[in-house]
TIDOLUM-711389 format. One record per residue: residue number from 1; residue in three letters; x, y, z of N, C-alpha, C in turn. Coordinates in steps of 0.02 Angstrom, whole numbers, padded with zeros to 5 digits. Example, Ala and Ser with C-alpha at 12.3 -4.5 7.8 and 13.67 -1.06 7.14 Angstrom:
<rs>
[1,Ala,[00660,-00284,00390],[00615,-00225,00390],[00660,-00165,00390]] [2,Ser,[00642,-00112,00354],[00684,-00053,00357],[00645,00002,00394]] 
</rs>
This chain:
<rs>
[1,Unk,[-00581,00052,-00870],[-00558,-00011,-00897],[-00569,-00066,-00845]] [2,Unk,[-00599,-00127,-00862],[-00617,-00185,-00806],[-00537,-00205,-00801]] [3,Unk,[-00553,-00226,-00727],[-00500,-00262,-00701],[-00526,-00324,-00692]] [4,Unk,[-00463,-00377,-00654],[-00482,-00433,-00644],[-00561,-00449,-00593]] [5,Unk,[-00567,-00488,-00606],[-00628,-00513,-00551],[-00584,-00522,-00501]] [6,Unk,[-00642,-00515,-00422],[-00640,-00552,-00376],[-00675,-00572,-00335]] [7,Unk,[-00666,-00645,-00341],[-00729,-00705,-00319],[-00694,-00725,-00216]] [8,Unk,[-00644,-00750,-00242],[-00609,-00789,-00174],[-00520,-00810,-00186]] [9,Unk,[-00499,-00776,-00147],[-00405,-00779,-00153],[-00395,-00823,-00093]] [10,Unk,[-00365,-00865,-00098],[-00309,-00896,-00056],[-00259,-00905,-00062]] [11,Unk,[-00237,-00869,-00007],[-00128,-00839,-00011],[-00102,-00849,00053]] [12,Unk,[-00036,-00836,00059],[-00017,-00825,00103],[00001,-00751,00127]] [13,Unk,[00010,-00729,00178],[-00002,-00659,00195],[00080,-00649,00240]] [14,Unk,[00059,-00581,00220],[00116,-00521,00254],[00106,-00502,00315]] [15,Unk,[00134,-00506,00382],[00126,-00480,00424],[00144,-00414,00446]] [16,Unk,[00117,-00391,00478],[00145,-00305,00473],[00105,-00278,00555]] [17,Unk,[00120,-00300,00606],[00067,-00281,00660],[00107,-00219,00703]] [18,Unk,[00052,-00178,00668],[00090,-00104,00669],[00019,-00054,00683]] [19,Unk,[00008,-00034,00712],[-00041,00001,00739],[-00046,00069,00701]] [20,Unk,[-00079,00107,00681],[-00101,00193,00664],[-00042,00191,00618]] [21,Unk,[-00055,00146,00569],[00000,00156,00505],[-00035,00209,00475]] [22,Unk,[00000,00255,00442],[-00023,00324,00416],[-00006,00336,00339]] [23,Unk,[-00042,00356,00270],[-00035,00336,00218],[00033,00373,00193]] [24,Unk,[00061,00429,00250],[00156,00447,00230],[00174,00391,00246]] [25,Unk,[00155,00353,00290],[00210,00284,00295],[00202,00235,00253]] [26,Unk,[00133,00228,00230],[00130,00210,00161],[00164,00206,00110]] [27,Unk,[00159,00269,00095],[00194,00286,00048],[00228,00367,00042]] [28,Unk,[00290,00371,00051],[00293,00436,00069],[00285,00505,00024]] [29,Unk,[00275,00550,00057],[00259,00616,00012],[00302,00630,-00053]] [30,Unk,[00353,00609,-00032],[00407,00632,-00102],[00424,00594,-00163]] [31,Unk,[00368,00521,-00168],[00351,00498,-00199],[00298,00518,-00250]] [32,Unk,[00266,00556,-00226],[00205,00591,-00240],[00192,00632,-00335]] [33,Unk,[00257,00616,-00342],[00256,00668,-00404],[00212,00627,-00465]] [34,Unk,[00210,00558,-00493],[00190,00533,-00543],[00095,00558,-00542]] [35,Unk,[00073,00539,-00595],[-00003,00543,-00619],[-00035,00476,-00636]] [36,Unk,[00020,00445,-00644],[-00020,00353,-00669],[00008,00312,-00602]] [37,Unk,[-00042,00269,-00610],[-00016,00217,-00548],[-00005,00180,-00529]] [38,Unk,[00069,00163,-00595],[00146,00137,-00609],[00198,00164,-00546]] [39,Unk,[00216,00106,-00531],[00266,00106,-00509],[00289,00149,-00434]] [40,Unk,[00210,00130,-00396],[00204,00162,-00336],[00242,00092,-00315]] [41,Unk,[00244,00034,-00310],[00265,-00024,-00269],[00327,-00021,-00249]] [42,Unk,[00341,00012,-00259],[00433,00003,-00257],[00458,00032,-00222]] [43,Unk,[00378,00089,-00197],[00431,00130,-00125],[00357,00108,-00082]] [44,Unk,[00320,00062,-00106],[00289,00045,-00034],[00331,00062,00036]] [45,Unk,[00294,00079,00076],[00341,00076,00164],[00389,00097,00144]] [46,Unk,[00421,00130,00090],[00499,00157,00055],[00558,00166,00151]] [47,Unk,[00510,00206,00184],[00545,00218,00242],[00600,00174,00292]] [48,Unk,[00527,00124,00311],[00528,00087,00321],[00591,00020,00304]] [49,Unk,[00565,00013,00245],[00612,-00039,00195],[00681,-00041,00196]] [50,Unk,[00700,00038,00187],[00768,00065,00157],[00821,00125,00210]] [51,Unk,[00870,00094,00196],[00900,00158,00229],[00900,00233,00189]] [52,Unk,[00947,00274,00198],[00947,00328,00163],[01009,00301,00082]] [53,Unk,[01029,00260,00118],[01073,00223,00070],[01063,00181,00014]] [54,Unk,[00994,00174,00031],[00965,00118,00000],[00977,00037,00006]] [55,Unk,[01007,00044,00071],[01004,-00041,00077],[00944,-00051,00125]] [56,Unk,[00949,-00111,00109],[00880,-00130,00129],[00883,-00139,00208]] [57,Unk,[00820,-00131,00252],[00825,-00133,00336],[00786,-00188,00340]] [58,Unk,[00787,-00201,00413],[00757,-00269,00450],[00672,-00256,00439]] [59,Unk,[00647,-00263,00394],[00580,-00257,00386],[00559,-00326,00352]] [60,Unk,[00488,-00311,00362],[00440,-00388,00330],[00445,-00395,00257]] [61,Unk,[00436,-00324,00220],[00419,-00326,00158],[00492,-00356,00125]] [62,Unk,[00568,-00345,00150],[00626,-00359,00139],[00646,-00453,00166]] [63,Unk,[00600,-00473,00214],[00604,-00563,00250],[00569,-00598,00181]] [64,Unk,[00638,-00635,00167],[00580,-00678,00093],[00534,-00747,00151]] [65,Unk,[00549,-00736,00191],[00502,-00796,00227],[00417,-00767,00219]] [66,Unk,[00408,-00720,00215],[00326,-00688,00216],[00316,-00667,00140]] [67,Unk,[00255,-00689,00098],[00254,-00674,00042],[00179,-00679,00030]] [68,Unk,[00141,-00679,-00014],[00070,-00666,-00031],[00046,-00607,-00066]] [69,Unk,[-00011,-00617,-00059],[-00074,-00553,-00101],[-00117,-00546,-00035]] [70,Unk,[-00094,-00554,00024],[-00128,-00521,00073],[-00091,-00494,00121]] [71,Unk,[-00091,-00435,00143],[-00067,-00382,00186],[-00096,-00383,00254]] [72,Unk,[-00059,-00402,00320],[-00100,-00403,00368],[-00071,-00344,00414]] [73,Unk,[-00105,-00285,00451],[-00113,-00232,00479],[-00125,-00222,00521]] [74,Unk,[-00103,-00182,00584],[-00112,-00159,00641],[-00190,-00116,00636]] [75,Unk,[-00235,-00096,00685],[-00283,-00082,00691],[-00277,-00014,00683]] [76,Unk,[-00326,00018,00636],[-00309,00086,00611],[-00273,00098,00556]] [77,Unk,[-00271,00068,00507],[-00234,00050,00461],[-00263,00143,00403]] [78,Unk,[-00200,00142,00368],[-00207,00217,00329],[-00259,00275,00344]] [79,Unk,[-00222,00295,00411],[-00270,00345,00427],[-00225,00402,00412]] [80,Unk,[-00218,00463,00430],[-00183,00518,00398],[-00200,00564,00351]] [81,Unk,[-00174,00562,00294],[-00184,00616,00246],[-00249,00577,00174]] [82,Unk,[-00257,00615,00139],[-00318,00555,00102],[-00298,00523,00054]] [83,Unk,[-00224,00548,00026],[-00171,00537,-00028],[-00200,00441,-00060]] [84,Unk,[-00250,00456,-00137],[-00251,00398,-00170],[-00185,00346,-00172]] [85,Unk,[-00140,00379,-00181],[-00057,00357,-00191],[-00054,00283,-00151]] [86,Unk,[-00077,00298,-00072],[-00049,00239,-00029],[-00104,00173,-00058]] [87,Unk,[-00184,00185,-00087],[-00192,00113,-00113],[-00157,00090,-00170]] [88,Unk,[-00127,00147,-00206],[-00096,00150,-00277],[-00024,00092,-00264]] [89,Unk,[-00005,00098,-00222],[00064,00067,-00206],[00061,00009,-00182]] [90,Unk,[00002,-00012,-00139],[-00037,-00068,-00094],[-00047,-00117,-00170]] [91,Unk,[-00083,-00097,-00220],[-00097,-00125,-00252],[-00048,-00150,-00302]] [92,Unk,[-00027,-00106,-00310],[00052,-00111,-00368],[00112,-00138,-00349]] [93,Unk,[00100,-00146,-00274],[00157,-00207,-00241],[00139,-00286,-00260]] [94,Unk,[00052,-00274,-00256],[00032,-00361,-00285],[-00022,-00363,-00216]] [95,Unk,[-00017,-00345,-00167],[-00083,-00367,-00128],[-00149,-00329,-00152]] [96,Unk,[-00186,-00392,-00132],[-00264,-00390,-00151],[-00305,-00374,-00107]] [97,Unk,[-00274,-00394,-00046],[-00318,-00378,00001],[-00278,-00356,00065]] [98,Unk,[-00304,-00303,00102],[-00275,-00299,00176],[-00325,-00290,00227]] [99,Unk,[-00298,-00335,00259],[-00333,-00363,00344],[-00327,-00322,00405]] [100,Unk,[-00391,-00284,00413],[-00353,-00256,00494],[-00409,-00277,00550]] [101,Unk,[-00411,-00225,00569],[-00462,-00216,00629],[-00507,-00158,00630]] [102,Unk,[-00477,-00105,00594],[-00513,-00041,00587],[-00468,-00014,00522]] [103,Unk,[-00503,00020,00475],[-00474,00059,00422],[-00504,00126,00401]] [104,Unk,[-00445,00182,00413],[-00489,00227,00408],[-00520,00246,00331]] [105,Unk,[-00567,00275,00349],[-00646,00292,00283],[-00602,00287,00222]] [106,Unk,[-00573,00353,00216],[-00539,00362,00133],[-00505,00327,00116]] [107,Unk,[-00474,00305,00174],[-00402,00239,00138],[-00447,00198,00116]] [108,Unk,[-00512,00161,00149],[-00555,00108,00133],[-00580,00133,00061]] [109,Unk,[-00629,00173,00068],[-00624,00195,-00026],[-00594,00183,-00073]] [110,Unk,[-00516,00212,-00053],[-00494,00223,-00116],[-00461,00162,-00131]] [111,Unk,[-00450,00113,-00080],[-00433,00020,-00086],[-00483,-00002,-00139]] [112,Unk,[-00543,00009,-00114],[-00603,-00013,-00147],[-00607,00040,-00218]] [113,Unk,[-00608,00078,-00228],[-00584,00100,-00282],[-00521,00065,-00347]] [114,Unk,[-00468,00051,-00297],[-00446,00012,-00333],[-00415,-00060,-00339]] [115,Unk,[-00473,-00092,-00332],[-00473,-00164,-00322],[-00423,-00207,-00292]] [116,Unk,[-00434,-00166,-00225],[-00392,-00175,-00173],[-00450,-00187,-00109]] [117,Unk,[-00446,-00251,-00090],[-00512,-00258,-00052],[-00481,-00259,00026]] [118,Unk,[-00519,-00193,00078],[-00497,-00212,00136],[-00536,-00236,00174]] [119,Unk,[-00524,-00281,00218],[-00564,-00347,00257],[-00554,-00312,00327]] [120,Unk,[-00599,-00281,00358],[-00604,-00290,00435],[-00648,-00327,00482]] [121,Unk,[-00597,-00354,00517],[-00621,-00408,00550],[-00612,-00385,00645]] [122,Unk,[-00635,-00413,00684],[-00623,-00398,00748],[-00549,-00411,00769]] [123,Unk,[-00535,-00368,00838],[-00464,-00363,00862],[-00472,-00445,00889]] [124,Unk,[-00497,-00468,00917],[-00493,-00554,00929],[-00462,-00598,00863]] [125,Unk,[-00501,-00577,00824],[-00468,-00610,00749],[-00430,-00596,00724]] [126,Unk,[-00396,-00542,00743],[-00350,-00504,00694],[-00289,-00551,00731]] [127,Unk,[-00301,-00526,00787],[-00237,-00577,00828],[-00233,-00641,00832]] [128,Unk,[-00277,-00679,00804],[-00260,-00759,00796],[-00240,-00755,00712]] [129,Unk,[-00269,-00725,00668],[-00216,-00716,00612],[-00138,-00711,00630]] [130,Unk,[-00129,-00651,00651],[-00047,-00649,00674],[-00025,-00702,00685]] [131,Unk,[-00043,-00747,00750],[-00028,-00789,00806],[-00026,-00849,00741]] [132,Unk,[-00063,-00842,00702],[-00066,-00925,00643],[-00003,-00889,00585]] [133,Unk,[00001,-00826,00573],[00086,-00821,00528],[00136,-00834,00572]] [134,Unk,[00130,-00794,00649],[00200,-00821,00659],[00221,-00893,00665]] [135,Unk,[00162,-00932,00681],[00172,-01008,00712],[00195,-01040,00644]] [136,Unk,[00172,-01034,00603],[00180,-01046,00529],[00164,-00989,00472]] [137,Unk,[00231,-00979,00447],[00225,-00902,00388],[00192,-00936,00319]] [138,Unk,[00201,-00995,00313],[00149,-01020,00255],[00083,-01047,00262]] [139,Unk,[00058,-01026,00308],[00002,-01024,00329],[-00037,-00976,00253]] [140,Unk,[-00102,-01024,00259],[-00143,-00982,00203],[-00209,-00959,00236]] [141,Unk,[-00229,-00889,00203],[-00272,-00853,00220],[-00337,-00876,00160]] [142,Unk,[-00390,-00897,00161],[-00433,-00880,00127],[-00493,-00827,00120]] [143,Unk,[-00493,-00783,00079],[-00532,-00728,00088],[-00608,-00728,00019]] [144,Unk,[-00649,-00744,00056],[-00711,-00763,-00019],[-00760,-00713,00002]] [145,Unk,[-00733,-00654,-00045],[-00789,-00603,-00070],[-00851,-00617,-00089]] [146,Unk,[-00876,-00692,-00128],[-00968,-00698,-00113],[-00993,-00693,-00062]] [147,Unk,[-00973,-00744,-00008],[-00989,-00745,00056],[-00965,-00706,00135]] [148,Unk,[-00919,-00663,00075],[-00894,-00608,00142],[-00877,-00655,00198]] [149,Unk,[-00814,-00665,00198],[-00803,-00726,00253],[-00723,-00733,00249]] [150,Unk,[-00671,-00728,00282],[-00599,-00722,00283],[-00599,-00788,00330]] [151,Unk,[-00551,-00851,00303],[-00556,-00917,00343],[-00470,-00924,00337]] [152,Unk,[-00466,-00962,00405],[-00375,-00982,00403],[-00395,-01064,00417]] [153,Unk,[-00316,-01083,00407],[-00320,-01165,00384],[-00369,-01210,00439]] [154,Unk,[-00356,-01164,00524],[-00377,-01213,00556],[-00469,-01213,00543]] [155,Unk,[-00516,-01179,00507],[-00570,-01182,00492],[-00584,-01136,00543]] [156,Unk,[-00568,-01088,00571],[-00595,-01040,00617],[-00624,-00991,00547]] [157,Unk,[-00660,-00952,00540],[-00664,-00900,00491],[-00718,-00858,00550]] [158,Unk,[-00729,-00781,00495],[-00753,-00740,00511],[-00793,-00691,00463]] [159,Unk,[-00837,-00666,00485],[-00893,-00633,00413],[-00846,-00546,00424]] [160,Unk,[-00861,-00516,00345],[-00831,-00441,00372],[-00890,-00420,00304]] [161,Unk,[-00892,-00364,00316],[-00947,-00302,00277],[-00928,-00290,00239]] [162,Unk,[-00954,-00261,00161],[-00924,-00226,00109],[-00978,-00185,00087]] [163,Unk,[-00964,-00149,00072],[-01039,-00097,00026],[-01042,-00145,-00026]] [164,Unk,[-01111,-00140,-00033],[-01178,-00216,-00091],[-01128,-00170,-00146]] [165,Unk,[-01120,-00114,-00180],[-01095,-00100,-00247],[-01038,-00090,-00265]] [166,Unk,[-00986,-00091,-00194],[-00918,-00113,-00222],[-00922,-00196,-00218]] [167,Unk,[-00945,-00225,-00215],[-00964,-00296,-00208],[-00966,-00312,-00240]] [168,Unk,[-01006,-00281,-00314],[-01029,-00281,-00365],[-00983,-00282,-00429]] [169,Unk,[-00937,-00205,-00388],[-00901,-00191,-00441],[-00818,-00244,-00437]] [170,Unk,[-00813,-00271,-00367],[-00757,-00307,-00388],[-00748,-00391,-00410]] [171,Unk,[-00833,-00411,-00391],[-00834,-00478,-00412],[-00856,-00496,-00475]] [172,Unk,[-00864,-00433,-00551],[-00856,-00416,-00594],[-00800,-00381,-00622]] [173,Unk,[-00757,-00354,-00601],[-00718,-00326,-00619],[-00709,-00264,-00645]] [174,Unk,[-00754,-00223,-00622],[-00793,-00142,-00668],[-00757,-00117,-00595]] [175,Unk,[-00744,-00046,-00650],[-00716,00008,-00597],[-00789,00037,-00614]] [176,Unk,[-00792,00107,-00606],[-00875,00133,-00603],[-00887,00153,-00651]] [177,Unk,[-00870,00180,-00707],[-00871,00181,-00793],[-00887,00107,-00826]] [178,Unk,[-00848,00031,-00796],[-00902,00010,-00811],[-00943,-00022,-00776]] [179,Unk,[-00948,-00019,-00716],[-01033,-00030,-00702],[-01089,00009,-00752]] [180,Unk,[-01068,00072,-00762],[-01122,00101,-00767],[-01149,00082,-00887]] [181,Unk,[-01079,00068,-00882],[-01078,00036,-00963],[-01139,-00060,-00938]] [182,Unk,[-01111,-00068,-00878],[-01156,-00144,-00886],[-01213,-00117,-00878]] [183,Unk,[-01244,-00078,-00847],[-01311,-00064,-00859],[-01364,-00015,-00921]] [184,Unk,[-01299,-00023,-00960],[-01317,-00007,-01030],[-01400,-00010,-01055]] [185,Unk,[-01414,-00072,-01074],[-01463,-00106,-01089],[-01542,-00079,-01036]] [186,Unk,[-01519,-00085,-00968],[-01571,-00055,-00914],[-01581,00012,-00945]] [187,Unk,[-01553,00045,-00944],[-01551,00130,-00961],[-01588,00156,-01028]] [188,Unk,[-01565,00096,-01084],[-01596,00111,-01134],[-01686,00106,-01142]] [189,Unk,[-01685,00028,-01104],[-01774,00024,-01092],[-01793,00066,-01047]] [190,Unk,[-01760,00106,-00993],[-01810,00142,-00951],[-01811,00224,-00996]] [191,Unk,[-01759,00250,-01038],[-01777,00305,-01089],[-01839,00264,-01118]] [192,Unk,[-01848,00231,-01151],[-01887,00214,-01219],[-01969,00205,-01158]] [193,Unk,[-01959,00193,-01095],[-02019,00188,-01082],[-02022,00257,-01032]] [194,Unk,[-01995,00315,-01048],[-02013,00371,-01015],[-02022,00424,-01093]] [195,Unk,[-01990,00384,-01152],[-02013,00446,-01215],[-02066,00478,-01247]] 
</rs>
């Protein structure tokens, strides 16, 4: 089923500068039981967030001063176990995108899998991001997937990589069922000119 497009977001972002975040801290294992991927948001960072009591702890995701569709990350961001779950929750909290410095392979996948775009940018940049939320938390991030390019207000920006066909698939909005439905039409003329 297509999801939304994505062209270029500008938000304000979440700070989180937390180094070798791991996708149990993500999202933890005992969350793990559902099959759809409803209602992972709610124990985002569950650990983190909450006591055993369930009141809420001194965390970012709990400061209404930090808010957005962008997630910003310590270097090494979901490395650990390969558990889909932690983009499942990333996404179902409302961010679109998360910012690090390094992300490991599968977490990157399965973000990009589900139209959850992660932006790595260098440890120089990562830290003048920070340095521009804390100075100001409404600070806006602009992130434009044509031009692969993550820019903050003062006009500093920076280029980051994406594979050409998740590129494809999120500035259309096709998960890979339909990409492969948009190339419908291709498929049919190259049968009819191999029959």
């Amino acid at each position: 089923m297509a999801k939304e497009k994505f062209i270029t977001l500008k938000s304000r972002a979440v700070p989180l500068p937390i180094e070798n975040i791991d996708t149990d801290q993500i999202i933890p294992a005992r969350f793990l039981k559902a099959t759809t991927r409803d209602g992972f948001g709610e124990n985002l960072f569950r650990d983190w967030r909450y006591n055993n009591d369930n009141t809420p702890k001194d965390f970012v995701l709990n400061d209404k001063t930090y808010t957005g569709q962008i997630l910003v990350a310590g270097k090494n961001f979901g490395c650990g176990s390969s558990r889909e779950h932690a983009a499942w929750a990333i996404a179902d909290y409302g961010f679109k995108v998360v910012i690090s410095s390094f992300f490991a392979d599968i977490f990157k996948n399965n973000a990009l899998n589900n139209a959850t775009l992660p932006v790595q940018v260098t440890d120089t940049f990562l830290k003048k991001i920070f340095a521009a939320i804390e100075k100001d938390p409404a600070t806006e991030i602009t992130v434009d997937l044509q031009n692969q390019k993550v820019s903050l207000e003062d006009g500093s920006s920076e280029s980051f990589d994406i594979n050409a066909y998740k590129k494809i698939c999120l500035t259309n909005g096709y998960d890979d069922i339909d990409y492969l439905l948009s190339l419908r039409e291709e498929i049919k003329q190259f049968e009819l000119a191999r029959a």
